[in-house]
LOTORMI-91699 format. One record per residue: x, y, z of N, C-alpha, C, O, CB in turn; residue number from 1; residue in three letters. Coordinates in steps of 0.001 Angstrom, whole numbers. Glycine has a CB too. Layout:
// LOTORMI-91699
PT     npx     npy     npz    capx    capy    capz     cpx     cpy     cpz     opx     opy     opz    cbpx    cbpy    cbpz pos code
PT       X       Y       Z       X       Y       Z       X       Y       Z       X       Y       Z       X       Y       Z NUM  ALA
...
***
This chain:
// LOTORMI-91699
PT     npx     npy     npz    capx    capy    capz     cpx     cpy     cpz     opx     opy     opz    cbpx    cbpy    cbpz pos code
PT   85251  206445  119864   85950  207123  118794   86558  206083  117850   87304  205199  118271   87039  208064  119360   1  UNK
PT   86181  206226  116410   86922  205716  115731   88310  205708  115335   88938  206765  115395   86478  205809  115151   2  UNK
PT   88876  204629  114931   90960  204022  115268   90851  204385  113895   89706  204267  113458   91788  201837  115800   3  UNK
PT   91882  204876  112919   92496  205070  112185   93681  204719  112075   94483  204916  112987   92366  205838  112088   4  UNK
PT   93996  204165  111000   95281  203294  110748   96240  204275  109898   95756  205013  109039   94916  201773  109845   5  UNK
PT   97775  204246  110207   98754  204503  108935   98744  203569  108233   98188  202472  108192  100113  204746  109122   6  UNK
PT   99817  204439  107356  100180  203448  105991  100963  202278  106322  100796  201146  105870  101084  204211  104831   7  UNK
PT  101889  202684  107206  102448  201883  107890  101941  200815  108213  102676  199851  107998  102765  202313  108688   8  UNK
PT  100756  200540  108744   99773  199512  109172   98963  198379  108382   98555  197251  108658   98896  200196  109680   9  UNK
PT   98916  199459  106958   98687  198759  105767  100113  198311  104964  100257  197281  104304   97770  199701  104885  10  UNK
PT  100681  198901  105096  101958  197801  104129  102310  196688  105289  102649  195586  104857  103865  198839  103554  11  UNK
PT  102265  196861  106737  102586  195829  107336  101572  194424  107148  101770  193228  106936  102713  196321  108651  12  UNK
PT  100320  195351  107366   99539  194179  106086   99503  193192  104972   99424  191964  105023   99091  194527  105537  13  UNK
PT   99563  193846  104146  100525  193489  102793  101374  193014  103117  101532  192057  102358  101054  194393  101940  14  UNK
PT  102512  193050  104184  103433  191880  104047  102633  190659  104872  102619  189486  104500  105049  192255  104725  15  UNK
PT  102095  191082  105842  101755  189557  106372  101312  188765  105359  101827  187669  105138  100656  189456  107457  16  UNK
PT  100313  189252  104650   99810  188608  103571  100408  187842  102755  100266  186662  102434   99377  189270  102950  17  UNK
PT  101511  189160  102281  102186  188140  101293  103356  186821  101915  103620  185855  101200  103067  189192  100219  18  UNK
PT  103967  186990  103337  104413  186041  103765  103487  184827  104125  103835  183690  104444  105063  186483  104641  19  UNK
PT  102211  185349  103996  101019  183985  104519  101250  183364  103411  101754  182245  103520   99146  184245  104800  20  UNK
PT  100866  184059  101594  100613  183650  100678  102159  182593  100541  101918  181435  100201  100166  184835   99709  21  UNK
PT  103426  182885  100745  104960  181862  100210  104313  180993  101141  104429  179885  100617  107008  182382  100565  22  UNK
PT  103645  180842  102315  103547  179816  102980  102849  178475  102743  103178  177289  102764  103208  180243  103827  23  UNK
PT  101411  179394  102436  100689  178458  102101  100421  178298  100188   99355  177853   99764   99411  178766  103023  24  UNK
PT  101536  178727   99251  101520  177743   97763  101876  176805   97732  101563  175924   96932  102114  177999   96721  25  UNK
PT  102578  176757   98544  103110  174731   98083  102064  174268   98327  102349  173077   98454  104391  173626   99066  26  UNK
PT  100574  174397   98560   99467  173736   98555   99113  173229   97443   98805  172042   97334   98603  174350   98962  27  UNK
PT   99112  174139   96394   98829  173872   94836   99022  172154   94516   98196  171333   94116  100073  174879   93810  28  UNK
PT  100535  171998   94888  100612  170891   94703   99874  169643   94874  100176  168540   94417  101298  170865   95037  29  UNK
PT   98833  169970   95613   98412  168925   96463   96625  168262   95825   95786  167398   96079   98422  169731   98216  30  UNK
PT   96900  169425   94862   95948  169170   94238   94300  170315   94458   94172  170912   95527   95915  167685   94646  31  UNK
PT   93324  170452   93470   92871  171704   93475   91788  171772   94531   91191  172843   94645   92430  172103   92134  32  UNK
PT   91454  170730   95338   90493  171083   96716   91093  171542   97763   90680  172534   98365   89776  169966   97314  33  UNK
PT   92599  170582   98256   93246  170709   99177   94082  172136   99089   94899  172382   99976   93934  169526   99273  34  UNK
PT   93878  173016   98072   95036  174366   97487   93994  175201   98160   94227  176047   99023   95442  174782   95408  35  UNK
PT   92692  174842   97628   91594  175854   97583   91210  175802   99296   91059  176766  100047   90171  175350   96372  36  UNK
PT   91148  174872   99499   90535  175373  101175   91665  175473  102391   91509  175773  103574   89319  174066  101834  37  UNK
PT   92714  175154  101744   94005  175703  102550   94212  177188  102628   94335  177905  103621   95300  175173  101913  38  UNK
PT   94221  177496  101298   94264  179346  101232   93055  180072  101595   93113  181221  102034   94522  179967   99676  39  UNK
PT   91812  179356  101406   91522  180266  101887   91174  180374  103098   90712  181461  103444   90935  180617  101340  40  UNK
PT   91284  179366  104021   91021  179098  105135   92191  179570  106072   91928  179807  107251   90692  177787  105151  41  UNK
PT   93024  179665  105765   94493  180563  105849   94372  182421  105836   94906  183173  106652   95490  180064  104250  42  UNK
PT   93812  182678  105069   93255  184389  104408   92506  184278  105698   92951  184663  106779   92101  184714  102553  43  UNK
PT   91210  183665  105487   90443  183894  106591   90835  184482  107915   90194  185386  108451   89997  182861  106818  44  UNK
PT   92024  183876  108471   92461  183593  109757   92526  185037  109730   91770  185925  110126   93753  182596  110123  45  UNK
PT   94126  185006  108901   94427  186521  108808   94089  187299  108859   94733  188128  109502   94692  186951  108293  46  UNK
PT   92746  187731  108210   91915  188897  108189   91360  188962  109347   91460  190016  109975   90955  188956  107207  47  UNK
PT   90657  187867  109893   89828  187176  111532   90675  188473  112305   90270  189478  112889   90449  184899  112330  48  UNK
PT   91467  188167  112137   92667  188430  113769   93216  189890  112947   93732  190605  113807   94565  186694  114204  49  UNK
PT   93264  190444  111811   93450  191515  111746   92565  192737  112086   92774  193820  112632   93776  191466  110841  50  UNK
PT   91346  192037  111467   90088  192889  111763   89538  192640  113186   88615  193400  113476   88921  192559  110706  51  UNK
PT   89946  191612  114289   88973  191703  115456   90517  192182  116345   90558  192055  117569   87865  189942  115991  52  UNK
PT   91526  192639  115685   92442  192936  116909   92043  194787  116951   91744  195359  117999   94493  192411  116525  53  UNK
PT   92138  195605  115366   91705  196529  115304   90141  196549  115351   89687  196835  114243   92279  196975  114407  54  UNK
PT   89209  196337  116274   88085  196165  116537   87468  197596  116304   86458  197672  115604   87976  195541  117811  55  UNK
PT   88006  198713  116840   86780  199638  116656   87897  200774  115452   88331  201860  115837   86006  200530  118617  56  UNK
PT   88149  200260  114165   88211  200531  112710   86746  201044  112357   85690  200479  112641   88659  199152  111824  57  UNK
PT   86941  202378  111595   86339  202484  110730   85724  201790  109445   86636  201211  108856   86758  203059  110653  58  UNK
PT   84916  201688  109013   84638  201140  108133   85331  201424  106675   84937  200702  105760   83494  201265  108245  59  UNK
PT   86243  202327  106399   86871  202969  105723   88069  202111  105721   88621  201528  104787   86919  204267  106102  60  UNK
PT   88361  202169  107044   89824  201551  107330   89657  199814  107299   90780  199350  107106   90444  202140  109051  61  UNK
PT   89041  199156  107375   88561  197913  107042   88208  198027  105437   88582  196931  105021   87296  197526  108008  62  UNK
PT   87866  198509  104695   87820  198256  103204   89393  198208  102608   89844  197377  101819   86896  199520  102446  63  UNK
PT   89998  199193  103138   91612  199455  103081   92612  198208  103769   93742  197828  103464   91924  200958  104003  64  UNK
PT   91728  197802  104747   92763  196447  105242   92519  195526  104450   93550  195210  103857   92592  195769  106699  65  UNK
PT   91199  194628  103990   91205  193872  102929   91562  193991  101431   91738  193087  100614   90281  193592  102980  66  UNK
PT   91625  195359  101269   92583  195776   99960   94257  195551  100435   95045  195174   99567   92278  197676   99491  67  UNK
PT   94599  195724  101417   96265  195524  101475   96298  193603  101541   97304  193066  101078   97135  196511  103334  68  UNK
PT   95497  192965  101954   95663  191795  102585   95539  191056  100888   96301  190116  100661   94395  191412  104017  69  UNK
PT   94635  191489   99825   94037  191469   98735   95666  191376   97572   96329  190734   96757   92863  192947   98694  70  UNK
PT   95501  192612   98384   96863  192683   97020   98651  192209   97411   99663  192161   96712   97029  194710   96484  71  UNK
PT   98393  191940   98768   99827  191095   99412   99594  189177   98782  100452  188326   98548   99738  191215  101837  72  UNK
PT   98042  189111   98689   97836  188012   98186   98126  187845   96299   98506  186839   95700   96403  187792   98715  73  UNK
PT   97877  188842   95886   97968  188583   94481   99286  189241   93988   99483  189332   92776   96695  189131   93716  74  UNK
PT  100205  189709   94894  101466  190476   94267  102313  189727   93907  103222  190406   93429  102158  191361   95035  75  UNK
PT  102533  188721   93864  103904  187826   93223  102663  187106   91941  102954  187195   90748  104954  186219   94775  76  UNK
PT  101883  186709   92198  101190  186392   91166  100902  187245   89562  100664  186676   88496  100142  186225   91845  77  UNK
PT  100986  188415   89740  100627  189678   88585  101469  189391   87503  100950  189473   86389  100959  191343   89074  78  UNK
PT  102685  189062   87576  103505  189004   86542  103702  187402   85865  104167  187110   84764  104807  189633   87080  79  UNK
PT  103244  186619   86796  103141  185410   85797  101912  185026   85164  101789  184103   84358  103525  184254   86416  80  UNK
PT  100751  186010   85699   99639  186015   85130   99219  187451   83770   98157  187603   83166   98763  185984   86470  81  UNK
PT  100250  188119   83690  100143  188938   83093  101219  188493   81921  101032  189239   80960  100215  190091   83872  82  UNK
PT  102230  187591   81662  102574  187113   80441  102279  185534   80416  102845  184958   79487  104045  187481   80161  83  UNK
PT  101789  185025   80946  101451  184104   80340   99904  183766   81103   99840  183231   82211  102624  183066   80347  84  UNK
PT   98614  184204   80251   97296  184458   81093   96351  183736   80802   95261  183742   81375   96748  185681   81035  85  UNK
PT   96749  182870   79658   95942  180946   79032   97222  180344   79814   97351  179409   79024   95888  180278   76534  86  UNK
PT   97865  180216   80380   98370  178811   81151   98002  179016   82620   97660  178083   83348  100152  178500   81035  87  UNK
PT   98098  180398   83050   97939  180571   84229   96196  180684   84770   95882  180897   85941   98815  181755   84441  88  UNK
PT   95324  180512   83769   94011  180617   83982   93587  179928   85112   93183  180430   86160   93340  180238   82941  89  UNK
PT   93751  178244   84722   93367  177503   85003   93261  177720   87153   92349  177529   87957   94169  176501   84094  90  UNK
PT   94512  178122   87275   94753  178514   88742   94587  179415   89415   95080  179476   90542   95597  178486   89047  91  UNK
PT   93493  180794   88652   92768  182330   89101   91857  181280   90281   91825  181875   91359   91517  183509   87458  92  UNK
PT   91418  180456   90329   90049  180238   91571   90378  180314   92688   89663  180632   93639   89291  178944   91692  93  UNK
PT   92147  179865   92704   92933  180109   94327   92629  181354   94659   92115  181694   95725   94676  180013   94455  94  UNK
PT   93007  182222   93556   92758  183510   93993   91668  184017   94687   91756  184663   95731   92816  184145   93121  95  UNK
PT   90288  183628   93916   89228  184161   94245   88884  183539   95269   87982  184046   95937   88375  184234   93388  96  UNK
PT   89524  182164   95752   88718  181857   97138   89834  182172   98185   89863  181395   99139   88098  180118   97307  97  UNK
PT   90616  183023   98174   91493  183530   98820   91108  185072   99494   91227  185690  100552   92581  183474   97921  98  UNK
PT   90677  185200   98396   90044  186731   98235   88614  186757   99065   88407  187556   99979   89716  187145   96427  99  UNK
PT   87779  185896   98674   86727  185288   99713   86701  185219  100626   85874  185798  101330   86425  184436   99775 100  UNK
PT   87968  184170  101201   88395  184223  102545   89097  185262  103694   89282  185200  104909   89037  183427  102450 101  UNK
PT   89383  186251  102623   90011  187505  103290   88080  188347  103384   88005  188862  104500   91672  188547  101898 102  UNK
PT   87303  188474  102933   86446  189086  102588   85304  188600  103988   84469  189379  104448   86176  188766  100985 103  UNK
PT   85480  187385  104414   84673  186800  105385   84807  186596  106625   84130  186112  107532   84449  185920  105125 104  UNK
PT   86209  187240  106446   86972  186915  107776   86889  187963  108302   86617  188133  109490   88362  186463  107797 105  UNK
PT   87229  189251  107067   87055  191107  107708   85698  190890  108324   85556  191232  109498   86944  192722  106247 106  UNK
PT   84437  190236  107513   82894  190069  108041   83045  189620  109310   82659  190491  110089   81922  189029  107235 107  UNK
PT   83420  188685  109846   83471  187861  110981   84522  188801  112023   84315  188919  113231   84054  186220  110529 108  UNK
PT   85463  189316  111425   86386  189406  112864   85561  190840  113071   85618  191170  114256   88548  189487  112755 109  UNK
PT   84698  191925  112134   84046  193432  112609   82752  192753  113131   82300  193455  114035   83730  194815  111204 110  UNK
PT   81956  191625  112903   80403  191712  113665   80860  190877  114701   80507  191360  115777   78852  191072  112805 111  UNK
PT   81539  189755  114851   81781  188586  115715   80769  188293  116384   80749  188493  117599   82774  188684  116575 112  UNK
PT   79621  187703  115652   78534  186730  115988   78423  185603  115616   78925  185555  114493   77544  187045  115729 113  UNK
PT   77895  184239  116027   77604  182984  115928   77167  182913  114678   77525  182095  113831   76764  182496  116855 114  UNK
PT   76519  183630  114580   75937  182920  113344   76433  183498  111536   76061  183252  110389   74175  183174  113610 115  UNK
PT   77415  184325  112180   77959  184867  111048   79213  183825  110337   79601  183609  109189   78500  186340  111516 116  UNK
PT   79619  183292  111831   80426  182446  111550   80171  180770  110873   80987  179891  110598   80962  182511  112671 117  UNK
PT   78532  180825  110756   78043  179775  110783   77198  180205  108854   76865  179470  107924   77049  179509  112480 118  UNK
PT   77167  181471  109023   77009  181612  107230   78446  181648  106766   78608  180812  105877   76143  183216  106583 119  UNK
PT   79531  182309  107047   80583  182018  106537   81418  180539  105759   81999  180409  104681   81036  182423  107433 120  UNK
PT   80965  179015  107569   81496  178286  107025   80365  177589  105906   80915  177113  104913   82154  177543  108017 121  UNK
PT   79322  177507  105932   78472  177458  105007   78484  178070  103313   77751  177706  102394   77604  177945  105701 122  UNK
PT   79707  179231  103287   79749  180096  101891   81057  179291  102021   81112  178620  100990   79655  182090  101707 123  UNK
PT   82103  179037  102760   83090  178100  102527   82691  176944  102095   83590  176559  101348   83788  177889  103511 124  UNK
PT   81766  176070  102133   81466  174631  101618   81106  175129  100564   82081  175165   99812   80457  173619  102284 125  UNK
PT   79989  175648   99971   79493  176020   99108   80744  176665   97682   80436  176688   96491   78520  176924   99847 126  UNK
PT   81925  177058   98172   82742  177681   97414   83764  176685   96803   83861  176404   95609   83316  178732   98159 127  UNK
PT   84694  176080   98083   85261  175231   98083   85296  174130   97471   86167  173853   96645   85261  175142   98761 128  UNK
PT   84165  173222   97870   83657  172253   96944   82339  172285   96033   82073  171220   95477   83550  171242   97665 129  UNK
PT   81743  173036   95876   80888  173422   94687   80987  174035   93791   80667  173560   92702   80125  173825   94824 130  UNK
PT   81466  175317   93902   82464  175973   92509   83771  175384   91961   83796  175140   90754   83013  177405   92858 131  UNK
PT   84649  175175   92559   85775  173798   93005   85450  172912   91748   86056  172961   90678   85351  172756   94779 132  UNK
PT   84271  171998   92095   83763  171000   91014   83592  171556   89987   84410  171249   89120   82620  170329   91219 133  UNK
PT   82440  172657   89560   81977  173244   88647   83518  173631   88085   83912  172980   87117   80868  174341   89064 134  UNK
PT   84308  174547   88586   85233  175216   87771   86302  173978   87189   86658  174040   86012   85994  176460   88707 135  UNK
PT   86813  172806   88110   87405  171736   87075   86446  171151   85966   87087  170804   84974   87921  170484   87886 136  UNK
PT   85233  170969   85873   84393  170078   85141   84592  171203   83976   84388  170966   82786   82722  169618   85803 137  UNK
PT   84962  172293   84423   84752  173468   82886   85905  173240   82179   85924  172973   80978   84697  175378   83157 138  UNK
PT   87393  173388   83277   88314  173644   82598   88886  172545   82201   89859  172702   81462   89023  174397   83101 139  UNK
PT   88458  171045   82571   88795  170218   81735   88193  169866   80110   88849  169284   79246   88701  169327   82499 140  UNK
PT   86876  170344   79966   86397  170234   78612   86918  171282   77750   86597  171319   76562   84962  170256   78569 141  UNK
***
């Protein structure tokens, strides 16, 4: 039988998230590889262990957990990206490989096979440091 979650379950979500996210920004600082594969390698976890603790979730209820985990990640962010959205550009890729990492981790913690985990860290290299490059080489010209 499929587990169904409250709301409850999803805002507790959303906060983990967003307490993951105060944790891991002071990464930024550190410069834009070490930001990028900290968060999202961080998301990952989270989702890992959210999605393989609720193991037999609906598939319904797993689209809904990476939407709470999604938007605990981008909720303090909305308002400094929504008035000022040319300064804050430059730093949307955290997002998206955050978002990635929440996205691969729901993948990994619902099939939990070898080799899923082995395309995952493979879409992590590929993200991390290949878009990574590409997206500074853009936004510096």
């Amino acid at each position: 039988m499929e587990k169904t979650l409250t709301f409850k379950n999803y805002l507790l979500q959303f906060v983990y998230s967003l307490v993951l996210f105060l944790i891991v920004c002071w990464s930024a600082a550190c410069g834009l590889y070490a930001a990028s594969w900290t968060e999202s390698i961080a998301f990952f976890m989270l989702a890992f262990f959210i999605i393989s603790r609720n193991q037999e979730q609906c598939t319904k209820c797993i689209v809904y957990s990476i939407c709470a985990l999604a938007l605990g990640r981008v909720a303090l962010e909305i308002p400094v990206r929504a008035f000022d959205w040319s300064g804050s550009f430059y730093s949307i890729i955290f997002v998206i490989t955050s978002i990635m990492g929440i996205i691969l981790g729901a993948i990994s913690g619902k099939i939990r096979k070898p080799y899923i985990f082995i395309i995952s860290f493979i879409i992590f290299i590929l993200v991390n440091d290949g878009l990574i490059y590409l997206w500074d080489m853009y936004m510096i010209k």
